[in-house]
C-alpha positions in Angstrom: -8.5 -23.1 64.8 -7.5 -19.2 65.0 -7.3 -19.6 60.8 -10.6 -21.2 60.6 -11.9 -18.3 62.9 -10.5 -15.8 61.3 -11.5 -17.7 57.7 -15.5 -17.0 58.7 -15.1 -13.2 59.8 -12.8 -12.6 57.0 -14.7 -14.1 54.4 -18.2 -12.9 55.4 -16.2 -9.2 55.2 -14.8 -10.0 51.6 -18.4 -10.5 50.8 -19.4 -6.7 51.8 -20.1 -3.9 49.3 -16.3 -2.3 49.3 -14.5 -5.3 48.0 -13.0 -3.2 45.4 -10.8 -0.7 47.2 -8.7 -2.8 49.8 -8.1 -1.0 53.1 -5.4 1.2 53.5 -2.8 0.1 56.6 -4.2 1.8 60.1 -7.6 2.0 58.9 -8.6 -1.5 60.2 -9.7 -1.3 64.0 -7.4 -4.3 64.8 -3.9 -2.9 63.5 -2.1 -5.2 64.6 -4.0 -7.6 61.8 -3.9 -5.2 59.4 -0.2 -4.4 60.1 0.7 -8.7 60.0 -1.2 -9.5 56.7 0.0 -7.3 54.3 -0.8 -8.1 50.5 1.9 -10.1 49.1 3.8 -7.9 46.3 3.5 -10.8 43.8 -0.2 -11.4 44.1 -1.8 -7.7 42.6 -4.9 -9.2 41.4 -5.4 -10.5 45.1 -4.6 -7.2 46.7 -7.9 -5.7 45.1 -9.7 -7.5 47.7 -9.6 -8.1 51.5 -9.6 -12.4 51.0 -6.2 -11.6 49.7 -4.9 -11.0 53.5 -6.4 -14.4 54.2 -4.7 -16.1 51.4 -1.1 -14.4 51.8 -1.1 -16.1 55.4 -2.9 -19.3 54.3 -1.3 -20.1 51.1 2.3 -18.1 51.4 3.0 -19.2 47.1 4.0 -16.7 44.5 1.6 -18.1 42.3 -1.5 -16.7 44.2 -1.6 -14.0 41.9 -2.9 -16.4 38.7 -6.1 -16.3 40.7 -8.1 -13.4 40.3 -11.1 -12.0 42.7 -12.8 -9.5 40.2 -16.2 -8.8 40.6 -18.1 -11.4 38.8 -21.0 -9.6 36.6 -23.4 -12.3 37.8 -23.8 -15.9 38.7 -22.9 -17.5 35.8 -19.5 -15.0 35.0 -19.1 -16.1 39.2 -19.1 -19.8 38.1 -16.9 -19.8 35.2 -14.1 -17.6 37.3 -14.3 -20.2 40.1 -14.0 -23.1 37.7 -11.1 -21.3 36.1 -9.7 -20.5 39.6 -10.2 -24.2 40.9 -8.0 -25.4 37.3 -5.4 -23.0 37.9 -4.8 -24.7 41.4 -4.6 -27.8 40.6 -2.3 -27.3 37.2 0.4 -25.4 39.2 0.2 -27.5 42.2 1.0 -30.5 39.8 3.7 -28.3 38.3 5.4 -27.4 41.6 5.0 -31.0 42.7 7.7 -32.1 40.1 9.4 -28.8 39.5 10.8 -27.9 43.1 12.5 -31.6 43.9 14.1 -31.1 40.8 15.3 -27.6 41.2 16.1 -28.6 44.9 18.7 -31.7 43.6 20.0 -29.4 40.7 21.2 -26.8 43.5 21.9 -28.8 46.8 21.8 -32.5 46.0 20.2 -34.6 47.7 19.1 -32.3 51.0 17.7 -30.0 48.1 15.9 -32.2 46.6 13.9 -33.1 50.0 13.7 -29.5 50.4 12.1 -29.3 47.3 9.8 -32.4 47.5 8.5 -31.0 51.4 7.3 -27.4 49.6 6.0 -29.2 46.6 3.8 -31.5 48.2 2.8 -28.1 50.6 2.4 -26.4 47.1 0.3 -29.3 45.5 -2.4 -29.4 48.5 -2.5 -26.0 48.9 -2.7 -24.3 46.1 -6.1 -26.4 44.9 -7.8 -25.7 48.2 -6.9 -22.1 47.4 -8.6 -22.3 43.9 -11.4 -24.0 45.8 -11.7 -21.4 48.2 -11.2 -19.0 45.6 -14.1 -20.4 43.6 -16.4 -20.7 46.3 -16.0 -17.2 47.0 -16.7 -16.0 43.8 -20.0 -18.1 42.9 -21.3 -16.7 46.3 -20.3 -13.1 44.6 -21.7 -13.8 41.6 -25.2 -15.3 43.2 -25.2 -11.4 44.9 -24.6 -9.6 42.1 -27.1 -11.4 40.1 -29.9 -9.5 41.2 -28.6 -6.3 40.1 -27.7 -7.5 37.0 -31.3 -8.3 36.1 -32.3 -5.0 37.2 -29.3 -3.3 35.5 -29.6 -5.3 32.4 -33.5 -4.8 31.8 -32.9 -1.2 32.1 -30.7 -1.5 29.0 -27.5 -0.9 30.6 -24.3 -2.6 29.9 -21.1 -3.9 31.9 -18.0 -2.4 31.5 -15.4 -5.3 32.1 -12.4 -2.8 33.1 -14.4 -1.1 35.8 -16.5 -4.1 36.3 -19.4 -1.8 36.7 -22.8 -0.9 35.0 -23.0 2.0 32.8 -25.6 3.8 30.8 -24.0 3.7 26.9 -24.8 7.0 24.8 -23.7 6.6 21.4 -23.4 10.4 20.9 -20.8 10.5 23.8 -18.9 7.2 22.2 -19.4 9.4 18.3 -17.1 12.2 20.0 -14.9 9.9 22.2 -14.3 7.7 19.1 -14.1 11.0 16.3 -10.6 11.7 18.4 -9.1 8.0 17.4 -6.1 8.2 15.6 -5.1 5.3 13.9 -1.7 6.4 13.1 -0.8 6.4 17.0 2.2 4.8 17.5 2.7 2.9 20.8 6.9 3.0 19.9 8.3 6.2 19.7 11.5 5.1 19.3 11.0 3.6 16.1 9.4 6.2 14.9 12.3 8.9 16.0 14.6 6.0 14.1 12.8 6.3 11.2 12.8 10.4 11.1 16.2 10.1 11.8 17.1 8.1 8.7 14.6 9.7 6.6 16.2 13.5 7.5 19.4 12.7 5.7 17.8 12.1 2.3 19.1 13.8 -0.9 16.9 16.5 -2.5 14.8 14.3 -5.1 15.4 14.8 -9.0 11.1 15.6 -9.1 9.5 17.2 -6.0 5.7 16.8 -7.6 4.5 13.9 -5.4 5.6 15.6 -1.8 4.1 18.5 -3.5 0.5 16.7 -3.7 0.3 15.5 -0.1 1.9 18.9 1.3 5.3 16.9 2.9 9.1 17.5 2.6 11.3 15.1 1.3 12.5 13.8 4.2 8.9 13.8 5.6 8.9 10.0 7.1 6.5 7.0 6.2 3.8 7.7 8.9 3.8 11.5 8.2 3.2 10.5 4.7 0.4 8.3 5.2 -1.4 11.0 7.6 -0.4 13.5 5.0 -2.4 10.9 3.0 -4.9 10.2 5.4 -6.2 14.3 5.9 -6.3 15.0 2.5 -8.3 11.9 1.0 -10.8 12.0 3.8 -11.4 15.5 2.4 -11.4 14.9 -1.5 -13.4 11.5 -1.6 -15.5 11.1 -4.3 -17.8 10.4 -2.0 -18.1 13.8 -0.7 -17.4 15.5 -3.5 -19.9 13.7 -6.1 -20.3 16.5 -8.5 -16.6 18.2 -8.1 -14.9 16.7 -11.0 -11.7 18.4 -9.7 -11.6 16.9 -6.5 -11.5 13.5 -8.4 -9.0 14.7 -9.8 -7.0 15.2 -6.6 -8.3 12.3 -5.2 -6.3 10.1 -7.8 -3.4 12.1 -8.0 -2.7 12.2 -4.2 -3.5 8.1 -4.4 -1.0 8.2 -6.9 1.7 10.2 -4.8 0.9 7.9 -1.5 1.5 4.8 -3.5 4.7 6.0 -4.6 6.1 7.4 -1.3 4.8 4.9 1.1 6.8 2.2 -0.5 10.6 2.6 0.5 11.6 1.2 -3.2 9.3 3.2 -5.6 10.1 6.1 -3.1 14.1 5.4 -3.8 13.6 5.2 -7.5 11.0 8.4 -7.8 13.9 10.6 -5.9 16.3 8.9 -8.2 15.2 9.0 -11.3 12.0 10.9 -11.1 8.1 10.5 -12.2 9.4 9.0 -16.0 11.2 5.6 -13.9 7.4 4.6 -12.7 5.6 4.1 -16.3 6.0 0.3 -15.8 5.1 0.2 -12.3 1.0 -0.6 -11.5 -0.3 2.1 -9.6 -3.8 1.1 -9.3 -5.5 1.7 -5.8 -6.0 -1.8 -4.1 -8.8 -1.2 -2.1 -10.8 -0.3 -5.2 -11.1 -4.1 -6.6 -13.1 -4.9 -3.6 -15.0 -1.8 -3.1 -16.3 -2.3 -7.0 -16.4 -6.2 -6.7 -19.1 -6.1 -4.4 -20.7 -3.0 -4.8 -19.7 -1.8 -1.3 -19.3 2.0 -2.3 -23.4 2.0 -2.6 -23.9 0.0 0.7 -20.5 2.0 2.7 -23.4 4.1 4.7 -25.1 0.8 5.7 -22.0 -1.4 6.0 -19.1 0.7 6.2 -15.5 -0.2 4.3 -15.5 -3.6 4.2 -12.3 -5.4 6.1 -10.7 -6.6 3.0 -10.9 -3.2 1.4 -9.2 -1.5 4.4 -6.5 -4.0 4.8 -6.1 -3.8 1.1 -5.6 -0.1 1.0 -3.1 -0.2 3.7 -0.5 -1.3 0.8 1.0 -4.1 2.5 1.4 -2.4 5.8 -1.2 -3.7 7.8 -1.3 -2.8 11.7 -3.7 -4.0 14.4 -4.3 -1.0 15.8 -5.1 0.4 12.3 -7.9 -1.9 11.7 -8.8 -1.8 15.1 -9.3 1.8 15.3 -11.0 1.7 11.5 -13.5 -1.0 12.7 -14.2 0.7 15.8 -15.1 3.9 13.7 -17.1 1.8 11.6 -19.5 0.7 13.4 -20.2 4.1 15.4 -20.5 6.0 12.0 -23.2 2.8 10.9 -25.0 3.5 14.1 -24.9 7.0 13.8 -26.3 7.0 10.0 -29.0 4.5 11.0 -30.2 6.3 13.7 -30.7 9.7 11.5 -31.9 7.2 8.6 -34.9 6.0 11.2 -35.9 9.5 11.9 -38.6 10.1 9.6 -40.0 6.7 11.1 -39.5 7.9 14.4 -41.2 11.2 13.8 -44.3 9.2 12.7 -44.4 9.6 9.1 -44.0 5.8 8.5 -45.4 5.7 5.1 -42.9 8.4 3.6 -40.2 5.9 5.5 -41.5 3.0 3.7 -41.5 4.9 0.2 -38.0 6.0 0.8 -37.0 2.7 1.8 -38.4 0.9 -0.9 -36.4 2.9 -3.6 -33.4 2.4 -1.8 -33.6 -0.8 -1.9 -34.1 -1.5 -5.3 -31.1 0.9 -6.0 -28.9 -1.1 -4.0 -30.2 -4.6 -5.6 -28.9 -3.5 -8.9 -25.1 -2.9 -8.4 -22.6 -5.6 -8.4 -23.7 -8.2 -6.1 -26.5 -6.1 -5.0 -29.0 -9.1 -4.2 -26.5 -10.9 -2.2 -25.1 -8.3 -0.2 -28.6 -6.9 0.5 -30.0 -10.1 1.9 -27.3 -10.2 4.7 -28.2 -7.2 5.6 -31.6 -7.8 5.8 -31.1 -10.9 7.6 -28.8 -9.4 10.3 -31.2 -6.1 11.0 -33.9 -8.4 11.1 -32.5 -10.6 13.8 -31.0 -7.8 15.9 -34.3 -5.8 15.7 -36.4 -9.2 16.5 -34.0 -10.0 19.7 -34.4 -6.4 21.0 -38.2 -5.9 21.0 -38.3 -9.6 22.0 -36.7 -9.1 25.0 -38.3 -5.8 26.0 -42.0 -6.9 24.8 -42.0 -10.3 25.4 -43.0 -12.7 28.7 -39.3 -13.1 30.5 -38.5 -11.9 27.2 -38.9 -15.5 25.4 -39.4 -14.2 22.0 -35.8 -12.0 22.3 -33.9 -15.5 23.8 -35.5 -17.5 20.3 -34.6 -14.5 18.3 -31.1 -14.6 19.5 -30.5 -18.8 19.2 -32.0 -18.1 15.6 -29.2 -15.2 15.2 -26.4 -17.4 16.4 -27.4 -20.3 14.0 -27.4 -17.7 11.1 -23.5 -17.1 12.8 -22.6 -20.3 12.6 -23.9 -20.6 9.0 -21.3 -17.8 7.8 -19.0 -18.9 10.0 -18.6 -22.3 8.6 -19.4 -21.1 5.1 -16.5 -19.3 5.2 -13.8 -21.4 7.0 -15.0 -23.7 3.4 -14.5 -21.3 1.0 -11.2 -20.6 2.6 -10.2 -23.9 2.9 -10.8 -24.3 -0.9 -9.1 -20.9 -1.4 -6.2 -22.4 0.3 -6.2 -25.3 -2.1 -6.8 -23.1 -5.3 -3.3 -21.0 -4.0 -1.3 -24.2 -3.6 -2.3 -25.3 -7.1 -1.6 -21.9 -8.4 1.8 -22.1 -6.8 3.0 -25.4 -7.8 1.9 -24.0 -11.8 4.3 -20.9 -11.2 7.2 -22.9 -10.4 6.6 -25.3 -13.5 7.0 -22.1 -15.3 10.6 -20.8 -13.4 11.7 -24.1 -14.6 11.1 -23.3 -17.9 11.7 -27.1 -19.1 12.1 -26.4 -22.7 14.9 -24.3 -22.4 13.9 -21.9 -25.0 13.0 -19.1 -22.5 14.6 -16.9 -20.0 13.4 -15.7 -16.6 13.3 -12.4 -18.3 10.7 -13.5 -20.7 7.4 -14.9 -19.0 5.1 -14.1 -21.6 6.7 -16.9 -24.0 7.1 -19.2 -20.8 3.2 -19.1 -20.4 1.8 -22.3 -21.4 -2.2 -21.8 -22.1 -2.7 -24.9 -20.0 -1.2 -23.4 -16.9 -3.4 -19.9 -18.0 -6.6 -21.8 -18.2 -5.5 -23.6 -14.7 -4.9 -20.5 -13.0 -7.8 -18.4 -14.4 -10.0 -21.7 -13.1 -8.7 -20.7 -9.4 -10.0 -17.1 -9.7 -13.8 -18.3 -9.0 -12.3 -19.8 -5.6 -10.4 -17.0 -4.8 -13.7 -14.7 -5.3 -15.8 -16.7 -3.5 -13.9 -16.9 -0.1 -13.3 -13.3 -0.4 -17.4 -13.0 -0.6 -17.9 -15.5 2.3 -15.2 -13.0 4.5 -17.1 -10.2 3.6 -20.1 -11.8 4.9 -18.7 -12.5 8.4 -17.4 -8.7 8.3 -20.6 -7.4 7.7 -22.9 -9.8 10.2 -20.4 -8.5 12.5 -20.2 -4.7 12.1 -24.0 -4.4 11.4 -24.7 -6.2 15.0 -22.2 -4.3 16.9 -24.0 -0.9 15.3 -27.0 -2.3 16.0 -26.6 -2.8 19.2 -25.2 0.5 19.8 -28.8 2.2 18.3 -30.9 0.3 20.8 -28.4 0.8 23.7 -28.5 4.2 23.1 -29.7 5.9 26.1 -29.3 9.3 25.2 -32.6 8.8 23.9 -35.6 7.7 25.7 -36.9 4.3 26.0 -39.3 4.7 23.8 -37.5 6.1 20.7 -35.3 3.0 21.0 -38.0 1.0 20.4 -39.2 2.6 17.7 -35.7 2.4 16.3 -36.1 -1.0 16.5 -39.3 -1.5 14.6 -38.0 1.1 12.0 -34.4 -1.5 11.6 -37.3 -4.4 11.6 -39.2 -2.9 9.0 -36.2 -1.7 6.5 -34.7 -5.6 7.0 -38.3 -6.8 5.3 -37.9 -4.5 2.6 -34.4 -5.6 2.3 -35.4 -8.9 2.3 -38.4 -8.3 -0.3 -35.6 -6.6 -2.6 -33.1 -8.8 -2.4 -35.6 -11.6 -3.1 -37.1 -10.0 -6.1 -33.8 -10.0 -7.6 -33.0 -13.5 -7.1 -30.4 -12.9 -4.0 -28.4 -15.4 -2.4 -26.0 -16.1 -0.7 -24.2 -18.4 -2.2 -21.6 -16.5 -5.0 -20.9 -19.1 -6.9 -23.5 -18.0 -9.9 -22.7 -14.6 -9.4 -18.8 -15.3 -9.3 -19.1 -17.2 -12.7 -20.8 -14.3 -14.2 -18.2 -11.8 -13.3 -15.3 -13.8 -14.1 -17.0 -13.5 -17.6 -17.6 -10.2 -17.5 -13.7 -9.7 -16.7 -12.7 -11.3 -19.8 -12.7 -15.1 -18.9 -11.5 -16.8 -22.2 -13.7 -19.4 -23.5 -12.5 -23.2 -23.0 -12.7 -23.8 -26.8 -9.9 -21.1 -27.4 -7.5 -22.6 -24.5 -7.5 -25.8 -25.9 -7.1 -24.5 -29.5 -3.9 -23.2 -28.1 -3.2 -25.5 -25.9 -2.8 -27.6 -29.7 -1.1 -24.7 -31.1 1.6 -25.2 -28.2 2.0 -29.0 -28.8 2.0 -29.6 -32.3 1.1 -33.3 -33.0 -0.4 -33.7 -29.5 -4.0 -35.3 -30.0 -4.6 -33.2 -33.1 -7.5 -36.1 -34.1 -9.5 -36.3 -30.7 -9.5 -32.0 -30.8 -10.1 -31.6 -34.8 -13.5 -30.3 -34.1 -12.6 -28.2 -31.0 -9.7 -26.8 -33.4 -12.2 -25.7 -36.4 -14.9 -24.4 -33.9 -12.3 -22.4 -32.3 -11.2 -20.9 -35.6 -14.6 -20.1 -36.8 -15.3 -18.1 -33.3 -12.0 -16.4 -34.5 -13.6 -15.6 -37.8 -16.5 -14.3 -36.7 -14.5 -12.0 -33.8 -11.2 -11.3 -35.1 -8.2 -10.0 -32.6 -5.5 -8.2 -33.0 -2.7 -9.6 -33.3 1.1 -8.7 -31.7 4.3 -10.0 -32.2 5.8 -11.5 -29.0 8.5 -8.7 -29.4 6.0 -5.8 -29.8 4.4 -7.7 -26.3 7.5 -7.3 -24.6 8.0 -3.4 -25.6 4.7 -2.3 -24.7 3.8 -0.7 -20.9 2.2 -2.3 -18.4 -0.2 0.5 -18.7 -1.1 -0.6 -23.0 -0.9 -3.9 -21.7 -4.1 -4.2 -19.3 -6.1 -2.7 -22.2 -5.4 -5.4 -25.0 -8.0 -8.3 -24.0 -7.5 -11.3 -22.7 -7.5 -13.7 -25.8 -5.4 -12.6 -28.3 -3.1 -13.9 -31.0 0.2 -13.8 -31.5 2.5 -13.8 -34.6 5.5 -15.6 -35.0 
């Protein structure tokens, strides 16, 4: 009866404005109360809040603290944490039902084991009603704080879920919080003292040009090399420096030198043996096949570096944090350039806007997957731009809740577009696997494992040059999600903006609306789509895709004998195609001798001598 008295004050008090700072000890006017319920050290979450004093004499379990009494944002975040609190209860009452009479007999036998069965029947009723209680508590929080959320939320605030709070978001004041992000940060100093350490005892190298370029020593350590790398290619892009031919220049020769000394082996043999040791080694940049595969250089102030470019560039090395830090960057620096884009709209001049828009448009629906990429774009700041103004303009803003069921089908559509294409991807790389250990087998013996160009059957190169279309197309359907995702998280930071007035946001709004229908015009125009796969077949052309005549011509050319009556025609067409367009021809010796670099330039098709 006292608990159940105790239970109504205390819970109608838990219920009052300061449930987030508990009350210190002595400041309650019944101290002997407050001195007899302290919070149990092994409930932390609980001690936030005054129903933990309640609890810890209630329920005295070490697993109170799985149940946590943060402020719900509303009703519905106060439901889902009291149906989470309610399964917690029961699953580790279950669990302590069976686990303590077992623990008990392992100890003490049999009198342990009735030990054990007493607390974990006490543990199995308890700990539910504690969920329930628990979850009761926090649906009549979340019913409270509902009506602050609607006002909080129509003023365009958001919730901050560490502070469990509402806050006014200014993007300038997240540009400058964000503009101090390093992405090198390193969360273990040890390893990195380690790493110093083992780097410090390095012999002078034989050729000091590549520390040279990115300004380290030569015992300068991997993550001083790539901020080394970092500094200086932020400054020299090409994208800053359009018309400085020498800063191109430095641009690839710094690539070159972070290549080189970010990989422990290449670094090894460059302090060995110098700058001559690397002509056979590739060197390209990474990230620039998919930054010129889908034309994302022209869209990087709308979209940002795509995700597959970034993890690309990172060489192998890819950290969390990194792309965490790069994404979070991203999509401040897309809000940022949208809102200084909008502007001229803003200012009033709409029909300059539209002009301007217009041509940009069609400049960006002529580069390499142009179309495509500009009709996600269009779709997404047409959708976030719709959902805004409908929730601000509409009756109980209707027209923003259709907007935003129509946005989270779109979603879905990408979503599931590209778990396909990777699931095919997947397929393709199996496929492509199984063909490259046919090859280490070499089953006719007349090879060596030093010697894969004579090991290469033109079956398995047609096979494997097949695969490249599935490989491009999941790569396209990733990209997709990347952008939908970036561009929504920017947008959402333009209209949330409220270092501006209300009003400008709007406008923003109707400006992003109006540049995702000329998008959308654009990318229409141009025969845009979403699905790659035309646009896939015509690049894999355009790289040098050799014709299926020609494989199978050598295909017969391998296999002498091998249905030379069924292919007589596909043999003679073949070799009149070679008439018309003769190649050059190498021996398989002169194949082996030449660089990797003389290599890439010979085309695709080819013949070889004897």
């Amino acid at each position: 009866p006292g608990l159940s008295a105790k239970g109504a004050l205390l819970a109608i008090w838990m219920l009052a404005p300061h449930e987030q700072s508990p009350a210190p000890a002595g400041a309650s006017g019944d101290g002997a109360a407050s001195s007899s319920m302290p919070a149990p050290p092994s409930a932390p979450l609980l001690s936030q809040s005054p129903f933990a004093f309640l609890l810890s004499e209630a329920f005295p379990f070490a697993e109170l603290s799985i149940f946590s009494l943060r402020r719900p944002r509303n009703l519905l975040a106060g439901t889902s944490s009291a149906l989470k609190s309610m399964v917690k209860g029961v699953a580790f009452g279950t669990y302590r039902l069976f686990a303590d009479p077992i623990a008990g007999a392992n100890q003490s036998g049999f009198p342990g084991f009735c030990q054990g069965l007493a607390s974990g029947l006490a543990a199995a009723v308890s700990l539910p009603v504690a969920g329930a209680a628990v979850g009761c508590v926090q649906v009549g929080r979340g019913l409270i704080n509902s009506a602050e959320a609607v006002i909080e939320s129509s003023a365009g605030k958001d919730w901050d879920p560490e502070t469990r709070s509402w806050y006014a978001y200014s993007l300038v004041e997240d540009a400058e919080k964000v503009r101090h992000l390093d992405e090198f940060a390193s969360s273990s100093r040890e390893g990195s003292s380690q790493e110093g350490a083992r780097h410090a005892s390095r012999r002078p190298p034989k050729e000091s040009t590549y520390y040279e370029r990115l300004g380290v020593a030569h015992t300068a350590s991997t993550d001083e090399i790539k901020k080394a790398y970092y500094k200086r290619a932020l400054r020299l892009h090409p994208d800053k420096n359009a018309n400085d031919e020498a800063a191109k220049e430095q641009f690839q020769q710094i690539s070159e030198a972070y290549q080189v000394l970010a990989d422990d082996k290449l670094r090894e043999k460059y302090d060995t043996h110098g700058q001559a040791s690397l002509e056979q080694v590739n060197l390209m940049d990474a990230g620039v096949f998919f930054t010129m595969l889908f034309g994302s250089d022209r869209f990087e102030p709308y979209t940002g570096t795509l995700a597959l470019a970034a993890a690309a560039s990172m060489e192998g090395q890819i950290s969390i944090r990194r792309m965490q830090v790069r994404q979070t960057k991203r999509e401040v620096q897309c809000a940022l350039a949208m809102a200084e884009r909008v502007a001229t709209f803003v200012r009033g001049d709409k029909e300059q806007f539209v002009s301007t828009m217009a041509t940009e448009a069609a400049d960006l629906a002529s580069v390499s997957f142009g179309d495509c990429l500009l009709l996600v774009v269009a779709e997404v700041y047409k959708g976030t731009a719709a959902e805004y103004l409908g929730y601000k303009r509409s009756l109980l803003g209707v027209d923003g809740h259709v907007a935003a069921l129509k946005s989270k089908k779109l979603s879905f559509d990408n979503h599931t577009a590209a778990a396909g294409a990777g699931f095919r991807a997947v397929g393709a790389a199996v496929r492509t696997y199984k063909l490259v250990r046919e090859l280490k087998q070499r089953d006719d013996g007349g090879a060596t494992e030093t010697d894969p160009l004579s090991g290469l059957s033109a079956n398995a190169l047609q096979a494997t040059q097949e695969s490249l279309p599935l490989f491009l197309e999941a790569m396209w359907h990733v990209s997709v999600v990347d952008v939908e995702r970036t561009l929504e998280a920017a947008m959402y930071k333009l209209f949330h903006d409220h270092s501006v007035g209300e009003a400008e946001r709007l406008l923003r709004a109707e400006a992003v609306a109006l540049i995702g229908d000329v998008f959308m015009r654009a990318a229409i125009d141009k025969g845009g789509t979403k699905d790659p796969r035309a646009k896939v077949a015509e690049l894999v052309r355009l790289m040098g895709r050799p014709p299926a005549t020609a494989g199978r011509h050598s295909a017969n050319d391998a296999q002498p004998g091998a249905r030379q009556a069924g292919q007589a025609g596909q043999q003679q067409h073949a070799g009149e195609k070679g008439a018309q367009e003769p190649m050059p021809t190498h021996s398989v010796q002169e194949l082996r001798a030449m660089p990797v670099r003389e290599l890439k330039r010979l085309p695709l098709v080819c013949g070889c001598g004897a």
